[in-house]
C-alpha positions in Angstrom: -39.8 22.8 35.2 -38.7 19.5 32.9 -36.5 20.1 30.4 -38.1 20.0 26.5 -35.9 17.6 24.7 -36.1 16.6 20.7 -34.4 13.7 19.7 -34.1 13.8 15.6 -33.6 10.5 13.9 -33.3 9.8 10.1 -35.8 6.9 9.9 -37.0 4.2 11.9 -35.7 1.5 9.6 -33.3 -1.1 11.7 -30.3 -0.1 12.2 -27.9 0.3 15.0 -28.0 3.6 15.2 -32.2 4.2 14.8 -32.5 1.4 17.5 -29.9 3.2 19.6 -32.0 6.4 19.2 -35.2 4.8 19.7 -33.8 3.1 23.3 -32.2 6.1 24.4 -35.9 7.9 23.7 -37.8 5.4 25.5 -35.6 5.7 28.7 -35.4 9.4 28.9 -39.4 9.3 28.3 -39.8 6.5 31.2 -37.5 8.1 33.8 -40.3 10.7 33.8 -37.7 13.5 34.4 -38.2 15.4 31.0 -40.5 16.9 28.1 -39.4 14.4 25.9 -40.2 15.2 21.8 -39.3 13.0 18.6 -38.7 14.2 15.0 -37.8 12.5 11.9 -36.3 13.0 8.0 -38.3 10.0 7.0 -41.2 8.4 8.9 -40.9 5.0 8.0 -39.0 1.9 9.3 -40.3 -1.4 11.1 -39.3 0.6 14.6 -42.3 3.0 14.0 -44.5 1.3 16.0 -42.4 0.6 18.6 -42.0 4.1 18.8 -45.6 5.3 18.9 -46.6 2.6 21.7 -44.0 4.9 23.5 -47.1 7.1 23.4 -45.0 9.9 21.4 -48.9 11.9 19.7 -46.6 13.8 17.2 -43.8 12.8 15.6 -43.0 15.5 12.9 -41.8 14.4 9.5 -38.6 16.6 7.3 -38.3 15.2 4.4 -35.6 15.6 2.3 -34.4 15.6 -1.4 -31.5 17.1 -1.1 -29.0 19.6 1.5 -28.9 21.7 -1.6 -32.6 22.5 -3.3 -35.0 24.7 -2.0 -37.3 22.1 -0.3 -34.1 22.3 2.0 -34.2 25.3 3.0 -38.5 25.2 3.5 -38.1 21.9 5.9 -35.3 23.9 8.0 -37.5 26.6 8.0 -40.5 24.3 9.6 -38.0 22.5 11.7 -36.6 25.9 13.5 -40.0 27.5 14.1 -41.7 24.2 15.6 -38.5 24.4 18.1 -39.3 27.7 18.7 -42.4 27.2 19.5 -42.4 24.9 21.9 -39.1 25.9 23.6 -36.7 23.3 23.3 -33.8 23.1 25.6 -32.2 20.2 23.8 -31.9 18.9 20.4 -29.9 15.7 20.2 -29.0 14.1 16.4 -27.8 10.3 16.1 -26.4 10.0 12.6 -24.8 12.2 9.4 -28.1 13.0 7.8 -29.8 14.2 11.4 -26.2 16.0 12.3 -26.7 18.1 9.3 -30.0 18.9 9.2 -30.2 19.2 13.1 -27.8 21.2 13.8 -28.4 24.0 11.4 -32.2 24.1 12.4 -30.9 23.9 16.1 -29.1 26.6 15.6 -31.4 28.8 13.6 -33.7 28.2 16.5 -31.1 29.6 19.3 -31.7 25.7 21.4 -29.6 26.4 23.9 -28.0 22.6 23.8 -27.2 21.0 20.6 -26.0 17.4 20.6 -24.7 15.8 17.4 -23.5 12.5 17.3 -20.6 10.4 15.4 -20.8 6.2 15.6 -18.0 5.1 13.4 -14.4 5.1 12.6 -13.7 5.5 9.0 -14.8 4.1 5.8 -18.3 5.4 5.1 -18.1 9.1 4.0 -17.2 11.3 0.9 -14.5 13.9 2.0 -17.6 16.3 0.9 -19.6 14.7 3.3 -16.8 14.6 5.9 -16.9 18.5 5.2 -20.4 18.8 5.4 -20.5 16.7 9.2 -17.8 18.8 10.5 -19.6 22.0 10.1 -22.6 20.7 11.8 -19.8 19.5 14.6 -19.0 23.2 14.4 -23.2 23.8 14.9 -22.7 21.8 18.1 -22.3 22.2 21.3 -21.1 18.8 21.9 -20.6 15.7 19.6 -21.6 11.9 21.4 -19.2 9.4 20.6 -20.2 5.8 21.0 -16.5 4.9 22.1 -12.8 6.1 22.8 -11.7 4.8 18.8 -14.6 7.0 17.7 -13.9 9.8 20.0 -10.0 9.7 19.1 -10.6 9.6 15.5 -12.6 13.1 15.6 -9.6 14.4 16.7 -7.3 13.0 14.2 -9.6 15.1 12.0 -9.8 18.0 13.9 -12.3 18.3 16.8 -11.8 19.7 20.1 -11.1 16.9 22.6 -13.4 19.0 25.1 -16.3 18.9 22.6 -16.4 15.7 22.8 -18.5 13.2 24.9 -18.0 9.4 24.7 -21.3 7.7 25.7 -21.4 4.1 24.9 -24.6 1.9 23.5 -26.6 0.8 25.8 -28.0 -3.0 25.9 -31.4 -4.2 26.5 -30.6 -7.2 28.2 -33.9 -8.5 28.6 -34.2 -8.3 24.9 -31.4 -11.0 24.5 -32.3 -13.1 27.3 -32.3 -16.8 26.2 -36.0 -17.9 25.7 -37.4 -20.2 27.9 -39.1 -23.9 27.4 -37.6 -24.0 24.1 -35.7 -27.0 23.0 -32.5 -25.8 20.6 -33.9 -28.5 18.2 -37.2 -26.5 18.5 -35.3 -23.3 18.0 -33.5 -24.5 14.9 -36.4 -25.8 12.9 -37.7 -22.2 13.4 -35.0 -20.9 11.4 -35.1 -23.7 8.8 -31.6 -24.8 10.0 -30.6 -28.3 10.2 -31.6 -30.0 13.2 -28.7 -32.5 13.9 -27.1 -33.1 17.1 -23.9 -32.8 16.3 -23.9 -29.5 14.2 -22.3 -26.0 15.7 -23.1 -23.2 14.4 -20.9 -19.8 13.6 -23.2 -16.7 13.2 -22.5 -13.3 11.7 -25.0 -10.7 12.7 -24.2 -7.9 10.0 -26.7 -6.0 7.4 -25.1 -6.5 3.7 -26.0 -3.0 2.4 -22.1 -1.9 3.6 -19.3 -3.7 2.2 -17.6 -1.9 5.1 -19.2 -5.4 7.1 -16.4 -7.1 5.0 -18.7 -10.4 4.6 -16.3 -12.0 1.8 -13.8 -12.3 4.9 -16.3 -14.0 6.9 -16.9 -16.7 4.4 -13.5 -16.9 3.3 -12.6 -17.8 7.8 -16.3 -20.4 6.9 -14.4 -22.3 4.2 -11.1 -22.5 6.0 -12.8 -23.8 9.2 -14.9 -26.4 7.4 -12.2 -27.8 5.7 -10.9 -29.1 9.7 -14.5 -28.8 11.8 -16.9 -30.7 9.0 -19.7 -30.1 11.9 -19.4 -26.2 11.7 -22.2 -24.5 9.8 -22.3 -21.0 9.5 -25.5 -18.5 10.0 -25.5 -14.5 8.2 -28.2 -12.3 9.6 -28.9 -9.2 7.7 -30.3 -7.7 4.8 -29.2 -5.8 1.8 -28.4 -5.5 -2.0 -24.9 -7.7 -1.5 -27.0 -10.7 -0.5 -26.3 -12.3 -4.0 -22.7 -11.8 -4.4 -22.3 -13.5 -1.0 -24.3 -16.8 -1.5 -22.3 -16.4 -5.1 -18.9 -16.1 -2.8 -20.2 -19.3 -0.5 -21.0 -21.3 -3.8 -17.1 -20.3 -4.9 -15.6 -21.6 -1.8 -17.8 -24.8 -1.7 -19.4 -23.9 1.3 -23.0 -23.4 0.0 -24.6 -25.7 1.8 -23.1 -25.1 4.9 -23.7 -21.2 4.8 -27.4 -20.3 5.5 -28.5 -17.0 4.8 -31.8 -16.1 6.7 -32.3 -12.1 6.3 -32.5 -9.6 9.1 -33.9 -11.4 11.8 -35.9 -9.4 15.0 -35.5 -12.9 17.0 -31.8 -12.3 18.5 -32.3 -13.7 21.3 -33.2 -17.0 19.9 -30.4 -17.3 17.0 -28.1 -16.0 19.5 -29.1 -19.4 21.9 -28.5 -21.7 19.3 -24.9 -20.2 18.2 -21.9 -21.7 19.1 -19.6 -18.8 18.3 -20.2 -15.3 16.8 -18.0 -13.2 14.6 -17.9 -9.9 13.4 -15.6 -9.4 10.2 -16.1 -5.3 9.6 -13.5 -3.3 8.1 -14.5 -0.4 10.2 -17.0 0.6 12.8 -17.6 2.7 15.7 -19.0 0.3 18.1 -20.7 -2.2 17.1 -24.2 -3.2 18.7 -23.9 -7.1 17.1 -20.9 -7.6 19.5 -22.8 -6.2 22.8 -25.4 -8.9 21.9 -22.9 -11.9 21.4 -21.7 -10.6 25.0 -24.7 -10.2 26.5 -26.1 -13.6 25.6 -22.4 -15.3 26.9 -21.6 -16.3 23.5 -17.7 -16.2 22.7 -16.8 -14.1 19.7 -14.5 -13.7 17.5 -14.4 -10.0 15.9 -11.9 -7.5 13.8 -9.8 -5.1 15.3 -12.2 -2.0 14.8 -13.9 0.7 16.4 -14.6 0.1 19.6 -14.1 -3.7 20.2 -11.1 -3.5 22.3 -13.1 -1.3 24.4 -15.3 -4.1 25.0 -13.6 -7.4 24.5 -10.2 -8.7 26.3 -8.6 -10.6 23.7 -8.1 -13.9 24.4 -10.4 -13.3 27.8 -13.8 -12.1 26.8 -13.2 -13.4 23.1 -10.7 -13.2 20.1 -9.6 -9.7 18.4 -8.2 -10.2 14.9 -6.8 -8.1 12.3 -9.5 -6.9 9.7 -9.0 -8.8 7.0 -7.1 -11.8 8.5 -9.5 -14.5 7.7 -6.6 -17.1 8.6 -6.7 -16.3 12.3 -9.8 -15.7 12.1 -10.8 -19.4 11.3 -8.0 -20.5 14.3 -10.1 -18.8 16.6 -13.4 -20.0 15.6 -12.1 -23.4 15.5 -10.4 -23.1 19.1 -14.0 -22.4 20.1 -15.7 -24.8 18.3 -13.3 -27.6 19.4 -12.6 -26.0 23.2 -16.5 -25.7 24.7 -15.1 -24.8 28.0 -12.9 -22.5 27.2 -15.8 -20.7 24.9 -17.9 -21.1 28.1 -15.9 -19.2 30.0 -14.8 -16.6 27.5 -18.9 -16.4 27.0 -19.8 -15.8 30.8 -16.7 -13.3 31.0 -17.6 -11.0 28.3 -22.1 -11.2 29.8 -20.6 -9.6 33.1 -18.8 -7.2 31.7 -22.0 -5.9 29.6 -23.9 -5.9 32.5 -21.7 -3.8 34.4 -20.5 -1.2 31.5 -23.1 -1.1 28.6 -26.4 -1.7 30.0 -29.4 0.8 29.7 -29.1 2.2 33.1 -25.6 3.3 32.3 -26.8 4.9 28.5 -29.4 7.1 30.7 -26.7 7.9 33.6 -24.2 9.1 31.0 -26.8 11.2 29.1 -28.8 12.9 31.7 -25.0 13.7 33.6 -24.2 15.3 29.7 -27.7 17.0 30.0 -26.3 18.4 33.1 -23.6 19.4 32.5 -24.5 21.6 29.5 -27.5 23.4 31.0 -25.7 24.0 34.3 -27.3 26.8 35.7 -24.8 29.4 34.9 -24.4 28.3 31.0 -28.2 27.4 30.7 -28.7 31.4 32.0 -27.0 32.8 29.0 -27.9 30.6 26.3 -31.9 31.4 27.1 -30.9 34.7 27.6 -28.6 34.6 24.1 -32.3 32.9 22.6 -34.8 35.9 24.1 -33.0 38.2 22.6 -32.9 36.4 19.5 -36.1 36.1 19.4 
């Protein structure tokens, strides 16, 4: 008998969490090897169609005002009886809003696994929110971390060590595989970017809703590495309500028209082929998908010592590490790239292998179906059903 599994994601709008939930779906649904189910706070988001040529028939829909009004407590209410119904064995969350909300319906239900997830550092939460995520920890039987700096941070705040599982993102590589039969000058007029020869291009593949993403130190490492590489132009991806104070910050720093700002952008793979380098400037993550896909597509990066990116990059190997904030080294770096192509080369073919080997898709499904395992052993998986039934 397959095991019934409910993933429970808060939207499908693009982020790196939704996408990682939405992946992780469609390779536990492909292996074949489960009852796979998907539920949702908020129906909407541009990966909703992805998600229904997946051929999920019912995706049931929770949404929310509030954790504190009565249409609260009626959605938990729906949420625990459809699990109920249809017998789920596992109910795994991927962000704050789905931990909190998951959990307690998980629970109400008796699922004999609950999952919850954590996939950042610091920086995001109110300490009422913080209080509000560790009681859904508490809800849990385990909590997925997407890395080591995640999974140690949970502890500095007071988590088991056993309860927690690191499993890291997963990579599509196909989906960053460098397109074929098109010229880079083809590739650039696509984006609207200068065509010239000479030009090399710095990207930054960040949404601007966060100021977490720490885009002002970005722009501050552009200006500086202008000012000796008067080639380098400079490439932010993403979306969000800080859009205008950054062109305002490039306009500041003189770099306006050598900063091109070209909203979210589904076409990785193709701005990733015509960038020289890639940076990520954050303040804080977890792990961050943007540096998985400058790896995978052999571009050297430079990125912020956050999160998980030690985990990932050898400084000075795979790419750079620099302090958050440091926008001095930061422009070194980039400019030692810009000015050393073999050396970038390398760094950029270093750092592909090493996603290959350690954050592809095959590992993602190994690591979650051995968690699966592990908690509905037979012997555990006994009494929790057991604990259920008589519940029920």
């Amino acid at each position: 008998m397959r095991l019934s599994v409910l993933h429970l994601v808060s939207s499908f709008h693009m982020g790196g969490s939704e996408r990682q939930a939405v992946q992780l779906a469609r390779l536990l649904k492909e292996s074949g090897r489960y009852d796979l189910h998907l539920a949702c706070l908020d129906g909407s988001g541009v990966l909703r169609d992805e998600v229904e040529r997946l051929g999920f028939s019912e995706i049931p829909e929770y949404r929310l005002n509030s954790f504190y009004d009565a249409n609260m407590i009626r959605q938990l209410s729906r949420f625990a009886g459809w699990l109920a119904e249809r017998r789920i064995d596992v109910v795994q969350t991927h962000d704050f809003y789905s931990n909190i909300f998951g959990m307690i319906g998980a629970r109400l239900a008796r699922v004999p696994v609950r999952i919850a997830a954590r996939r950042e550092t610091q920086g995001w939460r109110s300490a009422a929110q913080k209080r509000a995520e560790r009681m859904a920890y508490r809800l849990s039987h385990t909590v997925v971390a997407n890395a080591e700096a995640v999974k140690q941070q949970l502890i500095r705040e007071g988590a088991k060590a056993n309860k927690i599982e690191v499993v890291y993102n997963g990579l599509d590589l196909e989906r960053i595989r460098r397109p074929a039969n098109l010229t880079r000058e083809a590739l650039l007029a696509s984006f609207g970017l200068p065509e010239e020869r000479d030009l090399r291009f710095v990207t930054i593949i960040a949404n601007l809703h966060h100021a977490v993403k720490d885009h002002p130190t970005f722009l501050r490492a552009a200006s500086r590495t202008v000012q000796a590489d008067p080639q380098a132009r400079f490439i932010v991806a993403g979306e969000g309500e800080l859009t205008g104070a950054m062109r305002e910050l490039a306009a500041q720093l003189g770099i306006a028209g050598q900063t091109f700002f070209i909203g979210r952008s589904e076409r990785v793979a193709e701005l990733l082929a015509i960038s020289d380098v890639c940076v990520l400037s954050s303040q804080a993550e977890g792990f961050s998908n943007s540096i998985l896909e400058y790896m995978a597509a052999a571009r050297p990066a430079v990125v912020t010592d956050v999160g998980g990116a030690r985990e990932a990059i050898a400084d000075g190997v795979s790419g750079f590490i620099v302090p958050a904030g440091d926008d001095r080294l930061m422009a070194e770096r980039i400019s030692l790239l810009l000015n050393e192509p073999e050396t970038a080369r390398q760094m950029g073919r270093r750092a592909q292998i090493v996603v290959e080997e350690k954050f592809s898709c095959r590992a993602q499904l190994e690591r979650t179906e051995a968690l699966y395992n592990f908690l509905l052993a037979p012997q555990r998986a006994g009494a929790l059903r057991a604990a259920r039934s008589t519940a029920q």
